[in-house]
N, C-alpha and C positions, 0 to 999 in steps of 0.2 A: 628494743631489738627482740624480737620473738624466739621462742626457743627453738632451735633446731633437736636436740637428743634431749630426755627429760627420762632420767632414772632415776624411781620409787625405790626405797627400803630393798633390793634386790637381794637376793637368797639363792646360792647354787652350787647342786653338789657336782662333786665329781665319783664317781663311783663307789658312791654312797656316804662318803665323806665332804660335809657341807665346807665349802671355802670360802665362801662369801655371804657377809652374815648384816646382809642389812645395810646395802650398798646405796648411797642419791650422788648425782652427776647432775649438772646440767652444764648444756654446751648449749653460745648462741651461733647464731649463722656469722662467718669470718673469725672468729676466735679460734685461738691456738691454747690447746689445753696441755699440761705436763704431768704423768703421774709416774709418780716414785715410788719405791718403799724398800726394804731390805726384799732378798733372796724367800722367796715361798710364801710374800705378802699377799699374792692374789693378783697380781698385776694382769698376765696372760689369760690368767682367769677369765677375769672383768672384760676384756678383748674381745675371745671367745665368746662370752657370753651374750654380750652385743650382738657380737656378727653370727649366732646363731649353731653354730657348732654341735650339733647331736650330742657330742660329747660331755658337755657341761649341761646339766639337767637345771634348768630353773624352777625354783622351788619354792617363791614366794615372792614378790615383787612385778612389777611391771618397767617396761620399757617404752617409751613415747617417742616417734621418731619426725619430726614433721606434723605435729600431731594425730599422727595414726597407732594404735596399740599393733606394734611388731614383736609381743612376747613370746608369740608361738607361732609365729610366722618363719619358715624352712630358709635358709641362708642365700637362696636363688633369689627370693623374694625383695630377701633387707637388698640383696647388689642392684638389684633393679629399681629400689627405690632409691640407691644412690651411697650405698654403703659399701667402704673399701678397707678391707684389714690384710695388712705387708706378713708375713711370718718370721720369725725368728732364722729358721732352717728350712728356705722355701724348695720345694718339691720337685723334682726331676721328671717330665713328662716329656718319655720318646713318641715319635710320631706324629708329634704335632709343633709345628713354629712356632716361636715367637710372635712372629706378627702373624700367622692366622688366628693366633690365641687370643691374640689382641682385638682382632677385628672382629672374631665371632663375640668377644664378650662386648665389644662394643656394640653391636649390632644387636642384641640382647640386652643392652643397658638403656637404648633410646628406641626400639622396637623398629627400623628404618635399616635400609641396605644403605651400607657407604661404599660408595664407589672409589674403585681399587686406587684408581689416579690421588683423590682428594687424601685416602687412606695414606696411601706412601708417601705424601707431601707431609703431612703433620707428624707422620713419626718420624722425616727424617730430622724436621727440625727439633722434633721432644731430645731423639737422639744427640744431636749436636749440642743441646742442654748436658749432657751426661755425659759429653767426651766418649760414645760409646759408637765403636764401630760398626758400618751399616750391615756389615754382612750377617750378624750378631740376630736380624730378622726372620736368616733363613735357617737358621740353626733349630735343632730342637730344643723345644723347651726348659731352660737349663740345665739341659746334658752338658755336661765337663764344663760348664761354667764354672768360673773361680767362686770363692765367699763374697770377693769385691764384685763380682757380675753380673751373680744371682741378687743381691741388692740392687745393684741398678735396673737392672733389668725388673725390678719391683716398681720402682720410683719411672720407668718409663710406662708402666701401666697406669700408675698414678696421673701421668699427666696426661697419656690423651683418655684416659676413662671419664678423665674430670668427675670423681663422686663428690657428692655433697657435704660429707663426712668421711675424713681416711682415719684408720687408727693404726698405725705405725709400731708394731712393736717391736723394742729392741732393733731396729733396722743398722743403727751405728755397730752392735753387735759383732767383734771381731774385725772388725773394719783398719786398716791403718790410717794413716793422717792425711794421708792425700783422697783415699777413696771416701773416707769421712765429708772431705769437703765438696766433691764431688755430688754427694748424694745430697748435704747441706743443699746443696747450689739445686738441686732440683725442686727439692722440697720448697723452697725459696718461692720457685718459679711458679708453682701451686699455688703459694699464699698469695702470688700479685696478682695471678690468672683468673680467678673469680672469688667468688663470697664463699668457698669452700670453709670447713672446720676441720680442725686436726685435734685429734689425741696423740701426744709423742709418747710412748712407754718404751723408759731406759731407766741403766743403771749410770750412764756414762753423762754427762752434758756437752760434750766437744758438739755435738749435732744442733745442737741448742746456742755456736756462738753465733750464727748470724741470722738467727728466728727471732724476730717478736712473739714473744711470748705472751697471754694475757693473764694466763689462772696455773698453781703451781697446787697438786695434788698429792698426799700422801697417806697411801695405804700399806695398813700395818695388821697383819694376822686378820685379815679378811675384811676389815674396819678402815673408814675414813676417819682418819686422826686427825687432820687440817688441809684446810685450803687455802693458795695467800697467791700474790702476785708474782713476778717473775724476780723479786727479790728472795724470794725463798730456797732458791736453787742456790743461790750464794752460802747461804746459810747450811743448806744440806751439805756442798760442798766442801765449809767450815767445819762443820762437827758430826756429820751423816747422821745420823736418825736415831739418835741416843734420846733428843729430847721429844720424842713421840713415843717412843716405845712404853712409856708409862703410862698414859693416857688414858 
């Protein structure tokens, strides 16, 4: 299975303070990856730095995406090659829908006009995935969306964008147990819909009970400490990160 993401020794600060000190990933195509770590390990970081962020200056390393070098390639760039990252606290944008936001990025994701008819058929069924009501299209861009809304409303980007690679951070994040499972069930829908990859970055694993999981990752003070299989979550969830911390 060829690699789909291939990250070298990765090095990046953030306002002049290095966070990430020498960072390797690799994700194949359909694999579901997990990264963990304590509070200020770098998780958001690594996210960021992926998906291109201005804000996190890369400073030594490279990134391989499809095997194209996207280290200094502008964040419009990585979504067009098929790159999706969820936010923790996603962003309120008046003036624009939901579903025009949708259909402009879609329509800049595959370089092609989609016609309105085909458009409103696929989101209403993304939507009916997410229990989410249809009028939720014409609204603005997560104005007065709830925490549960603005998630999903994440996760229905996710699924008619269809990118190649999502990385999902924190998306369970404040979530209760119904809206957890909700978003679970979409994310879900993602893994069966194509050869897509996932990075999950949480603290929580409820998002994680009905994911196949393949590779279970944890970073610690800017460093990968281990990698292991979806057995490892168990383990974190056993005794949290005591036994990395030394490493």
């Amino acid at each position: 299975m060829a690699d789909l993401l291939n990250v070298k020794n990765l090095q990046v600060k953030v306002e002049e303070k290095e966070i990430l000190h020498g960072v390797d990933l690799t994700v194949n195509r359909g694999e579901t990856h997990v990264l963990m770590g304590p509070n200020g390990a770098g998780k958001s970081t690594l996210g960021n730095a992926l998906m291109g962020n201005p804000q996190y200056q890369i400073v030594g390393g490279q990134i391989l995406f499809n095997g194209q070098d996207i280290t200094t390639e502008p964040t419009d760039q990585r979504a067009k090659l098929g790159m999706f990252l969820s936010f923790q606290n996603p962003l309120e944008v008046p003036g624009i829908t939901l579903g025009n936001f949708i259909r402009s990025a879609l329509q800049q994701r595959t370089g092609k006009h989609i016609r309105l008819w085909d458009f409103k058929k696929e989101m209403k069924r993304a939507m009916e995935v997410l229990d989410m009501d249809p009028s939720y299209a014409d609204r603005d861009l997560n104005v007065g969306f709830s925490g549960g809304e603005k998630k999903k409303a994440e996760i229905l980007q996710l699924l008619m964008l269809k990118p190649s690679l999502a990385i999902l951070d924190e998306t369970d994040s404040g979530l209760d147990v119904d809206a957890v499972r909700t978003v679970s069930k979409g994310v879900e829908e993602y893994q069966k819909s194509m050869d897509g990859a996932l990075i999950i970055i949480t603290h929580s694993t409820r998002i994680l009970e009905s994911l196949k999981v393949d590779k279970t990752h944890v970073l610690v003070s800017g460093q990968m400490k281990a990698e292991g299989d979806a057995s490892m979550v168990d383990r974190i969830n056993e005794n949290g990160f005591v036994d990395f911390l030394n490493k």
